[in-house]
Backbone bond lengths (Angstrom), bond angles and torsions (degrees), N, CA, C in turn:
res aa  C-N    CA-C-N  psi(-1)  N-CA   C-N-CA  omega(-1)  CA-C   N-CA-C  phi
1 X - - - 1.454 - - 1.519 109.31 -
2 X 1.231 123.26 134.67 1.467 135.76 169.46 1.214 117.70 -70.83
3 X 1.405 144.00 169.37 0.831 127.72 87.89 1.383 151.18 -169.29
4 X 1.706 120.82 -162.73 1.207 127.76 -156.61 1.595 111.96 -23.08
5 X 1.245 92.95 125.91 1.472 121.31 -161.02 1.972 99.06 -77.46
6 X 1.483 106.47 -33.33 1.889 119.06 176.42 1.179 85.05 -133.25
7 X 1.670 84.72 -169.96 1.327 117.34 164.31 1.544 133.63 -127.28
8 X 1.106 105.92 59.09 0.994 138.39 -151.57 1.543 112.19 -103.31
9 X 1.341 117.98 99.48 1.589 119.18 -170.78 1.520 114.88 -64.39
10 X 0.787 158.47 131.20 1.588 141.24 131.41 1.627 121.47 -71.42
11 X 1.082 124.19 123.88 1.519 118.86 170.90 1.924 98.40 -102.08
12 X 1.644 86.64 149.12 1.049 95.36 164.56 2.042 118.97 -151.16
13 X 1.047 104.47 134.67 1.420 112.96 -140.35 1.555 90.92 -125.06
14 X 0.873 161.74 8.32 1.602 166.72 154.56 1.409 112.61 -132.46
15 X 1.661 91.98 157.85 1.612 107.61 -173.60 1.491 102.39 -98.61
16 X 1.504 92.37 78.96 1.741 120.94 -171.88 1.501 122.97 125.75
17 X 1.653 103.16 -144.61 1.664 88.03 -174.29 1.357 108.41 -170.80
18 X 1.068 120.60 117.70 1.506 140.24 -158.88 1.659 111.81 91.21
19 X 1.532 123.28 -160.69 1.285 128.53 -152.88 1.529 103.24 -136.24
20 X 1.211 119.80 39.63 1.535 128.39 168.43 1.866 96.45 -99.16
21 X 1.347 93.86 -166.19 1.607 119.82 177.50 1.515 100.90 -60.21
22 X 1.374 104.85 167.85 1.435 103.31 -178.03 0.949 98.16 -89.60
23 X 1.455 134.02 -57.44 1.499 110.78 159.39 1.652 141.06 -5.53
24 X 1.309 117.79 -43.35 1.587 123.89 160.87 1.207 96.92 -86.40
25 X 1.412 136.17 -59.99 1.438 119.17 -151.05 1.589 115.40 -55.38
26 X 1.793 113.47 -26.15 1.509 109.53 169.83 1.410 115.89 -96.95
27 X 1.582 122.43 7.67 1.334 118.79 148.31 1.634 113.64 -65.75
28 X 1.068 113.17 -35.00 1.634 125.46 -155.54 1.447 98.99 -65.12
29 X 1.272 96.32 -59.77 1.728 110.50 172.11 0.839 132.44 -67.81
30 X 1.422 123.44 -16.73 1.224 102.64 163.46 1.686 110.74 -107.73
31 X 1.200 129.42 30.36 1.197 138.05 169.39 1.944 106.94 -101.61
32 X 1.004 105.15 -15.36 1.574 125.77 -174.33 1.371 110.04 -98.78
33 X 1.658 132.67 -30.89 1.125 134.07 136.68 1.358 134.53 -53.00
34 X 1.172 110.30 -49.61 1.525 127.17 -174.46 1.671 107.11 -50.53
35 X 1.426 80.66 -61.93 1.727 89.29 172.23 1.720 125.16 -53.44
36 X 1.345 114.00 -38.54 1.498 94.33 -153.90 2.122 74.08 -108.91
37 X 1.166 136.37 21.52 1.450 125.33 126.84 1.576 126.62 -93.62
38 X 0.863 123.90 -13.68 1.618 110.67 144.60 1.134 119.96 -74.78
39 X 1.459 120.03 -23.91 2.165 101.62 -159.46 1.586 93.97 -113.15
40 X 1.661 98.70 19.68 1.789 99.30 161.69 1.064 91.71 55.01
41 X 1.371 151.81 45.53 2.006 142.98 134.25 0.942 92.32 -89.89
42 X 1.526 118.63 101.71 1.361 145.06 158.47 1.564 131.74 -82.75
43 X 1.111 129.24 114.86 1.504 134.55 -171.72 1.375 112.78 -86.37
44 X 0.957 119.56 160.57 1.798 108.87 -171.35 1.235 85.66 -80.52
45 X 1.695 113.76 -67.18 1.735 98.19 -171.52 1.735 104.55 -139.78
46 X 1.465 125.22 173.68 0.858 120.21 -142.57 1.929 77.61 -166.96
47 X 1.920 89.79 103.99 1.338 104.95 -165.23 1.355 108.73 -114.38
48 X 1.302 108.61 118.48 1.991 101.98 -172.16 1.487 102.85 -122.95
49 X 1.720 100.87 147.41 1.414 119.39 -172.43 1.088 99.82 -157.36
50 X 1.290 109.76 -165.87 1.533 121.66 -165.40 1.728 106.95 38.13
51 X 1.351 133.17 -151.03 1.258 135.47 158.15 1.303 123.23 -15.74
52 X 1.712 112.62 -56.00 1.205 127.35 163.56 1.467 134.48 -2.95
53 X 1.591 105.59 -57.16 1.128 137.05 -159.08 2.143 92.56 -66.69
54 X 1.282 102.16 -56.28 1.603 107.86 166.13 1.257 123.22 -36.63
55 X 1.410 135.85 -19.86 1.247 135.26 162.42 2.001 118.57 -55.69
56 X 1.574 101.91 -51.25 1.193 121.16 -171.48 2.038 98.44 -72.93
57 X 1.246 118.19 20.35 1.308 101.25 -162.31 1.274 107.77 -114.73
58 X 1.757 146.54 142.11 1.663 116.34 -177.20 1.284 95.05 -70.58
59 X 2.210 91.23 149.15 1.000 119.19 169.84 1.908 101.16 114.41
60 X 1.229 113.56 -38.02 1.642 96.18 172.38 1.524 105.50 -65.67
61 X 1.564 77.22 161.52 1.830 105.50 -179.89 1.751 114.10 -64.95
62 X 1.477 110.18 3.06 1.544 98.73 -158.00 1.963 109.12 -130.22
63 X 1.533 102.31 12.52 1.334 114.00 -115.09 2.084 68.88 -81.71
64 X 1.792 108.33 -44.15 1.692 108.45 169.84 1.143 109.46 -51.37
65 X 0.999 152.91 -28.46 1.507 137.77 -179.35 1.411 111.51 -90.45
66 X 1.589 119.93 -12.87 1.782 109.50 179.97 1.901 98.69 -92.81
67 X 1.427 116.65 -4.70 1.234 126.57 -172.32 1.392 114.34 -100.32
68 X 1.496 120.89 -12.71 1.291 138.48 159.95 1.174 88.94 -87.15
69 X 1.308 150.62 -100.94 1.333 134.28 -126.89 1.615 103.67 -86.41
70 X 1.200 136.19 10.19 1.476 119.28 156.10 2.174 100.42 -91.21
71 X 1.137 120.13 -27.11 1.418 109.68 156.21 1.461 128.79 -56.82
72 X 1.488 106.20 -22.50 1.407 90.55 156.84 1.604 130.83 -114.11
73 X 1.469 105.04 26.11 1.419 107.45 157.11 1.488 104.63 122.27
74 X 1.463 110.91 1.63 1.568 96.06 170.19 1.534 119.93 -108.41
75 X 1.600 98.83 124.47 1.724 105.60 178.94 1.278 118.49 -60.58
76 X 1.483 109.71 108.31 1.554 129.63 -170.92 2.484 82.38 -91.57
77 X 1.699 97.85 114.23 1.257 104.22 173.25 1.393 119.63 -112.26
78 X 1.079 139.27 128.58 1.364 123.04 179.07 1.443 118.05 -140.50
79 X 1.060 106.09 130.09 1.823 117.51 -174.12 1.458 125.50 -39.42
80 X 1.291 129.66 111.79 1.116 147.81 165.54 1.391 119.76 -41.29
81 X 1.153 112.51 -37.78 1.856 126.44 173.62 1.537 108.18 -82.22
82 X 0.996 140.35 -48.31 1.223 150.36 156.44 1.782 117.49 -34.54
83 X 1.459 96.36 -66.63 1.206 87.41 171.52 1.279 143.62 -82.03
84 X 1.648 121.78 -2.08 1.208 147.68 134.69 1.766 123.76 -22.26
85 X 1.842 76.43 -66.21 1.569 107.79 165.43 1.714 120.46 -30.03
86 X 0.995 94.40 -51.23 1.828 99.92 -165.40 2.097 101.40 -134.69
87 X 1.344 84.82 32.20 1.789 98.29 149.04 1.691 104.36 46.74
88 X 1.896 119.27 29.66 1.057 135.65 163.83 1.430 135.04 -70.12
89 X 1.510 121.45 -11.90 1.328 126.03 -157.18 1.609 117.17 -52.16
90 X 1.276 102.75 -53.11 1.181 134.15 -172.26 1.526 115.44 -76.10
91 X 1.166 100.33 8.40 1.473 94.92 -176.30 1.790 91.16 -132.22
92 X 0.847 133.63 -9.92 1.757 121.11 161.76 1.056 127.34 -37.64
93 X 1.424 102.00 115.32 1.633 115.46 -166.95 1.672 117.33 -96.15
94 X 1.777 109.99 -24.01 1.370 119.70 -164.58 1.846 90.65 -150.39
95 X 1.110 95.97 162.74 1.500 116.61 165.05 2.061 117.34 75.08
96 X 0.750 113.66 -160.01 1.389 126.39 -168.87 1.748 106.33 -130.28
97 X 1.416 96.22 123.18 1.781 93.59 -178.39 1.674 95.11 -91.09
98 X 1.395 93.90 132.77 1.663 95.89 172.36 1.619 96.44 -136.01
99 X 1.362 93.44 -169.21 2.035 110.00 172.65 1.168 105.35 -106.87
100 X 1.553 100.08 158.50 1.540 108.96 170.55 1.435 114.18 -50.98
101 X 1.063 138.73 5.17 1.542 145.97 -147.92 2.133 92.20 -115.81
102 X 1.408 101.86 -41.40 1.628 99.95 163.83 1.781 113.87 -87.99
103 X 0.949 97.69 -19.26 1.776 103.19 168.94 1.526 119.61 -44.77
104 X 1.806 85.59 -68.55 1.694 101.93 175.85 2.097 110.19 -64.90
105 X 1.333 98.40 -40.85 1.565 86.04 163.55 1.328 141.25 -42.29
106 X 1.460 108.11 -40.02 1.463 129.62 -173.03 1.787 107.42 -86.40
107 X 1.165 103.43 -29.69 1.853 116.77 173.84 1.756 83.57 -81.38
108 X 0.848 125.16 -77.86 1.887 105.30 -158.27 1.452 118.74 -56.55
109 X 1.449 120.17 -15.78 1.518 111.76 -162.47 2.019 84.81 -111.22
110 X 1.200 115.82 32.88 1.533 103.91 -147.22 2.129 70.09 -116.65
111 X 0.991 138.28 146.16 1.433 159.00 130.88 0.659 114.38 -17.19
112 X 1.796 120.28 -79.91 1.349 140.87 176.86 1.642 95.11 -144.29
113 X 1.474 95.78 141.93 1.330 126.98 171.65 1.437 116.14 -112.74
114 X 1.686 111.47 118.21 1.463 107.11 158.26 1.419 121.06 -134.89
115 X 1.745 104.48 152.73 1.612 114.39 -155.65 1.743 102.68 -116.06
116 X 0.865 92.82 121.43 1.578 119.43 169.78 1.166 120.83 -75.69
């Protein structure tokens, strides 16, 4: 097990990343994972909501790479309201369901935070 090299949050808030087709937006992401779990740039944690939360669910494209990098030590968090939201619970494949209440935890104790 690794780990996190900072502390450095990533948010991620869509089911992908940037403002193309969804088609790119879950290429994007998962080319943006892939990478910073091989080249070991490790985030402390890496908190998804809104849409987000659909990444961590079976059946996304990314679901081996959020399962490698919470094996090496980064808390993959994802919103409890959200996934409620869109009738996901039961289908979590990776990470830890928490509340926005560990969200904002992980943004204040976080260095630098960046949102996707």
């Amino acid at each position: 097990m690794s780990i996190p090299a900072s502390e450095t949050v990533i948010l991620i808030t869509r089911n992908g990343m940037g403002e193309g087709t969804p088609e790119l937006q879950l290429k994007l992401i998962s080319v943006y994972l892939k990478l910073i779990d091989e080249n070991n740039i490790l985030p402390a944690a890496i908190c998804l909501y809104t849409d987000g939360v659909k990444l961590a669910t079976n059946g996304s494209p990314v679901i081996d790479t959020l399962k490698s990098l919470e094996k090496k030590g980064v808390r993959l968090i994802l919103c409890s309201t959200c996934l409620n939201f869109y009738n996901l619970v039961d289908q979590v494949a990776v990470g830890i369901v928490g509340g926005m209440s560990d969200i904002i935890d992980a943004q204040f104790k976080a260095e630098k935070v960046i949102s996707i």
